[in-house]
N, C-alpha and C positions, 0 to 999 in steps of 0.2 A: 443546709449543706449544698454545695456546687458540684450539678452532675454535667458541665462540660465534656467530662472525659468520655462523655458515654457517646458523643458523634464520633471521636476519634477510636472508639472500642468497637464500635458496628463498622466504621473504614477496614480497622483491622479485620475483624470476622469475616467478610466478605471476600478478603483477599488472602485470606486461610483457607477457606471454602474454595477459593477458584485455583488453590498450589496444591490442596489434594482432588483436582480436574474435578468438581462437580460444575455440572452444565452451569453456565454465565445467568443465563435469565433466572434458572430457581434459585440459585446461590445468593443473587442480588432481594430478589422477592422474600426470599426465605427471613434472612436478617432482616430486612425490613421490619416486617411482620414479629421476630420474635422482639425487634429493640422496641418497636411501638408498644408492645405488650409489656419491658420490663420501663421502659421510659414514663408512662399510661399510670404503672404502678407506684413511683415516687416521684409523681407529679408534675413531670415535666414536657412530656407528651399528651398533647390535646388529640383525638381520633378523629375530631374535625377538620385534621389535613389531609386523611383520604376522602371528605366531598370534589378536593378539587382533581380525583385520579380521573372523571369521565374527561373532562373539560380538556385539560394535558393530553389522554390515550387520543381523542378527538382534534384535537390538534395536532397530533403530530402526524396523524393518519390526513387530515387536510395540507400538510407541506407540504409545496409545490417542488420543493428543493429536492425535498427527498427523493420525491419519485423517481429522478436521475438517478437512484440507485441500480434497479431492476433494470434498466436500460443499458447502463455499461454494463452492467455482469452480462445481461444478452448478449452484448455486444463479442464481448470477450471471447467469453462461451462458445459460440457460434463460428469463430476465427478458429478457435480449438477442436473443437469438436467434429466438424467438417474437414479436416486437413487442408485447410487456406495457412494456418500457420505453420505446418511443417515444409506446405509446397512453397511457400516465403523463403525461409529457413533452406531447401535447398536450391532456389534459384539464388539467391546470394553466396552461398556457397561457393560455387561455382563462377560468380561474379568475381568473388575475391581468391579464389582458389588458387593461383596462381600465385598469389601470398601465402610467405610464411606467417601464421597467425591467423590466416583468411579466414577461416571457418570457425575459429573465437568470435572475431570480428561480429563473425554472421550473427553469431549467438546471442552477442550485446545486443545488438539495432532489432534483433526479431525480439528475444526476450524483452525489450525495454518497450516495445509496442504492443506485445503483447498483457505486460505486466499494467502500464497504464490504460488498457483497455479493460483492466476489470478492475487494478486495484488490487486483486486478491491473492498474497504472498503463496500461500498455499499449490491455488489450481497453478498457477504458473511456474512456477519449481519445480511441479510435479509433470505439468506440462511437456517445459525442456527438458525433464531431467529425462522422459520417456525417450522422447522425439531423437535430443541432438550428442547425448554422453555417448550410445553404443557407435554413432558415427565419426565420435571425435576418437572415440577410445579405436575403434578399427583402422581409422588412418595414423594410427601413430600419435596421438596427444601425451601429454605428459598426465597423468589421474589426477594429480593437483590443480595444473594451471585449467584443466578440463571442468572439474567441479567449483571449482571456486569462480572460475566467468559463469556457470548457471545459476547457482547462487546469487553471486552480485546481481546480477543483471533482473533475476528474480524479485528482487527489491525494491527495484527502482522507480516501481509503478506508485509508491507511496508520495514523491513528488512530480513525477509527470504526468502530466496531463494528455487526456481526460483520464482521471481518475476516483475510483470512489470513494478513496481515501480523504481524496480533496475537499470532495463535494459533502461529505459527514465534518470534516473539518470546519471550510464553510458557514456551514450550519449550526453546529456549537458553537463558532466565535460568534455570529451573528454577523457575519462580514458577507460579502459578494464575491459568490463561487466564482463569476468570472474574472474579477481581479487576482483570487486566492490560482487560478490557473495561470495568468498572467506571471504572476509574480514567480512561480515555481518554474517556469520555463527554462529561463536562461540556468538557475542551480540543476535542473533534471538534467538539461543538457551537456553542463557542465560536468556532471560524474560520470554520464554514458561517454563523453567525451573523455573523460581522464580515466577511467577502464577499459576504452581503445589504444587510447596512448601506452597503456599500459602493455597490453597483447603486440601489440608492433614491435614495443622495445624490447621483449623479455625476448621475441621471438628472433630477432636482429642477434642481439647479443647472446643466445641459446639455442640455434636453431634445432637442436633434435626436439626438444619442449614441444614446438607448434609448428609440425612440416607442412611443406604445401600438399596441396589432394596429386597424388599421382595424375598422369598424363592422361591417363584412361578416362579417367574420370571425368576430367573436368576437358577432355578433347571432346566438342560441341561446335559443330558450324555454328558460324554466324548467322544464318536464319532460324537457327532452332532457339539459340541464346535469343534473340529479340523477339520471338512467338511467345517463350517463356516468359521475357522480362514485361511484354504486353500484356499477358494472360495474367497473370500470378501476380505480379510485383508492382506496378502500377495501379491498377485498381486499388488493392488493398491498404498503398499507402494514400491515394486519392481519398478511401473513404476515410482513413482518419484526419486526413489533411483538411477537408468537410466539415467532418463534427469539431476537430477545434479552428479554425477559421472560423466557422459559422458563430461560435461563443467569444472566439477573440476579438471579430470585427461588429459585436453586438447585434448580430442577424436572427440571432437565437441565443435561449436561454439555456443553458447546463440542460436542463430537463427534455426542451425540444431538440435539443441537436444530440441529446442519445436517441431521443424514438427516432430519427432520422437514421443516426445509425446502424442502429437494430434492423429497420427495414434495409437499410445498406445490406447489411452481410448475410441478410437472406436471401437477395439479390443475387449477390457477390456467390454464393454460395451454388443458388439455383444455376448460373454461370459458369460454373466449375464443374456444373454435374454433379456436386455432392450431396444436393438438397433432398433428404427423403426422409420419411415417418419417422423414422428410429432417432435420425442425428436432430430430427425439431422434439421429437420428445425426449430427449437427454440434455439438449438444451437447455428446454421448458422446466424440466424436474429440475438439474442444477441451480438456475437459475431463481426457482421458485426454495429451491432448500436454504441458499446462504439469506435471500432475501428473507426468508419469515422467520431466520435466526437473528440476522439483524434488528427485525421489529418486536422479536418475543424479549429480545436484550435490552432496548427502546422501551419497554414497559416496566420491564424489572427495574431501568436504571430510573423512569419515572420516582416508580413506589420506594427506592432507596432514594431519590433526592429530596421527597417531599418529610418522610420520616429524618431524615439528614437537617433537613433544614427546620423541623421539628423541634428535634434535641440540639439547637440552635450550633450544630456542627458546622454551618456555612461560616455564622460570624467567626470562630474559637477561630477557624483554619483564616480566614483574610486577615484577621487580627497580627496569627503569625506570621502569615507569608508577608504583609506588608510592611513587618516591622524586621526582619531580617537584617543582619550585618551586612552593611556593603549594598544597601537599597535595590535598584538594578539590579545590578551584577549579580547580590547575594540572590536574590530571588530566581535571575535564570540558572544558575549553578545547581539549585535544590532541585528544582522544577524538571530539568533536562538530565540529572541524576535520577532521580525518580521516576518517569518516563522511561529511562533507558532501561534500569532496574527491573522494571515492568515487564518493557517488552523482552523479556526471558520468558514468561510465564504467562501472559493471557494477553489476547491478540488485540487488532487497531481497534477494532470497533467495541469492546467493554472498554479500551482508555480510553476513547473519547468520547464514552457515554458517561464515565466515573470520573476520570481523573482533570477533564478538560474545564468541565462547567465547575470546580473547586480552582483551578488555575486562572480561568481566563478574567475575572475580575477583579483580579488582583491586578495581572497583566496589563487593564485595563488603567486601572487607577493609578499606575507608575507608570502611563505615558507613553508605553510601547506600541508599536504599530503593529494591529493584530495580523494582518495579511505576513507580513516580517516573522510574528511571530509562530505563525500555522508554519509557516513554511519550516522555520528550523525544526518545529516540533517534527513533521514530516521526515524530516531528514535524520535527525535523534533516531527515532525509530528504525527506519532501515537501515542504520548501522545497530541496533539491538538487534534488531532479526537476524543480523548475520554473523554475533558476536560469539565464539565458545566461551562454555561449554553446552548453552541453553539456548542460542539462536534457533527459532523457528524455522528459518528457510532451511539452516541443516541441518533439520530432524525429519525436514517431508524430502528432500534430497537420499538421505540415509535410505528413505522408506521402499526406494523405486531402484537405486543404484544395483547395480548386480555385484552377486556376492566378492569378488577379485576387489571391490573398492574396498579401502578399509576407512571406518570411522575418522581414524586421526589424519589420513591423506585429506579429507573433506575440510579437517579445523586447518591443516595447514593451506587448503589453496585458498581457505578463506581470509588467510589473513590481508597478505598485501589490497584487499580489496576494499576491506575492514578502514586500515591505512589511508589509501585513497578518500574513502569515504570520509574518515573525519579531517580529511583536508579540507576538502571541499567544504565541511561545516563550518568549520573556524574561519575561510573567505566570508561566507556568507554572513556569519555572526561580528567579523573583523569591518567586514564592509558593504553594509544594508543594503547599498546601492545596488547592488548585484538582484533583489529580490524587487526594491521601487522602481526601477528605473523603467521596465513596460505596461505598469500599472498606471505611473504618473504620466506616461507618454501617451493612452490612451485617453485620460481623462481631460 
């Protein structure tokens, strides 16, 4: 009798378990565990593939790659936590205040640095949503175009660099973090760019939407405007200009140019005056909470691949995905539907400990460029996070908004950004070149 079905019945089970929210790592652990038990039982499971779980946990705990995890989350963290990124957020303000849209504007270029400084869709959402909605909404913002630039922008840390989204990507292609940053550059840029373009024109052609900051506000001598812009704004972009420079002109590796970082913004920090006991231990803990959720999910997904590839679930699944109608094309279609599909319901780092190492061989064996390929993957997803009615970012947005915002104002400012976004995908997917072209220029 052919028990194939039974790796695609533990895929299933796992992702039943993670849609009525049980934590990612037992949910994955758990299945494992009971399909080796019924796999064990009609003989198709050998229990001699968990000898090889020390070997795998010990490995992954030796990747050098990885360790650039904890280091951007620091990094992030630390911008956060210490009011370096609000004091950002209002030196630019102010910089563009005199614009209709100004203070959108600000939202993008802080959010978008902030968001690829950790990666993490969550802290950053909730971040701006804290920091810059009650500012936008007191000067006159429209609730829609207000929530939907925090959102977006929220996102966007999935392909810009340095991110951690990158650097887990990376690592399950088995490609070079610093090309997979290279390569996302000009698309990161390109959609922060096309959700400014955005705010300019709606604000041009609507201006009650996005008024400029009153006179009060933004009337600031010029010596305070450049103390501020030297103090606040400068350094903070110098330090991330640093950690990626440093990875983009090969001076350093993803890993050492976060601990660089890290030390940056406690610098940067002690500098500001904001440096003290509390904001380094709320760093530490956050930091230390997403990290050892990362690694407890890193083991689960272990003991689900090795039982996966047990109940010979790897072949069944390359068998089909490389046998697909419409070869290519049919396989990114399924692949970036499913992916998307996903990301409704469980976050980057269980897909690209589940979904990616079943994807990426295929990928491989139809010829595709995996750096090309990370990248749209990246991009896939931050347009699922921001999709209604199950986008991620506007569920931690919801969570923080004050009560006058309503739910469905959130799905509507999302959309036009939604829009944007799979513009920008279909470039990128239309025309590779956009994602080789500073990968191959530095090689």
């Amino acid at each position: 009798m052919n028990f194939d079905w039974l790796g695609i019945a533990m895929f299933a089970g796992a992702l039943f378990l993670l849609a009525f929210g049980y934590p990612v790592a037992f949910s994955l652990g758990g299945v494992s565990l009971i399909f080796a038990v019924i796999g064990a039982a009609v003989g198709e499971f050998n229990f001699s593939f968990f000898n090889a779980m020390p070997s795998r946990i010990f490995g992954i705990m030796a990747n050098y790659t990885l360790l650039a995890i904890p280091y951007f989350i620091f990094l992030g963290s630390m911008l956060e936590k210490t009011g370096i990124a609000e004091k950002l957020l209002e030196t630019m303000g102010i910089l563009f205040g005199r614009m209709r849209g100004g203070l959108a504007l600000a939202v993008v270029i802080v959010g978008a640095l902030l968001a690829a400084s950790t990666g993490v869709v969550a802290a950053t959402v909730v971040a701006m949503g804290l920091i810059s909605l009650p500012i936008m909404l007191k000067y006159g913002y429209n609730k829609e175009l207000a929530t939907g630039v925090i959102v977006a922008s929220g996102t966007l840390g999935q392909i810009i660099p340095p991110s951690v989204v990158l650097v887990v990507l990376g690592d399950q292609l088995g490609i070079s973090v610093g090309d997979l940053f290279l390569g996302s550059l000009i698309p990161g840029l390109l959609m922060a760019g096309a959700f400014c373009l955005y705010v300019v024109v709606i604000a041009w052609l609507r201006p009650e939407l996005a008024p400029a900051l009153p006179l009060e506000v933004r009337n600031i001598s010029t010596k305070n405007l450049i103390t501020r812009v030297t103090k606040v704004m400068l350094p903070t972009l110098g330090l991330i200009g640093l950690v990626l420079g440093s990875i983009f002109f090969g001076i350093a590796t993803p890993t050492e140019a976060g601990a660089v970082g890290s030390v940056g913004a406690i610098l940067l920090a002690a500098f500001n005056g904001q440096l003290n006991w509390n904001a380094l231990r709320e760093v530490c803990d956050s930091t230390m909470r997403i990290t050892s959720m990362v690694m407890f999910i890193l083991i689960g997904s272990t003991a689900f691949s090795l039982v996966f590839r047990g109940l010979h679930g790897d072949r069944f699944m390359f068998d089909l995905l490389a046998n697909l109608p419409g070869g290519k094309v049919g396989f990114l279609l399924v692949n970036m539907a499913t992916i998307f599909l996903l990301g409704f319901f469980i976050d980057f780092f269980e897909i690209a400990f589940i979904i990616i190492p079943i994807f990426a061989p295929v990928a491989e064996a139809l010829g595709l460029d995996l750096v090309w390929y990370g990248v749209v993957i990246g991009a896939n997803l931050q347009t699922s996070f921001l999709t209604p009615p199950f986008g991620f970012a506007l569920f931690y947005l919801r969570g923080v908004a004050p009560p006058e915002i309503k739910t469905e104002e959130i799905y509507r400012g999302a959309i036009p950004f939604i829009l944007l976004q799979l513009l920008v995908l279909t470039l990128i997917i239309v025309f590779p070149q956009i994602v080789s072209f500073l990968p191959n220029l530095s090689s």
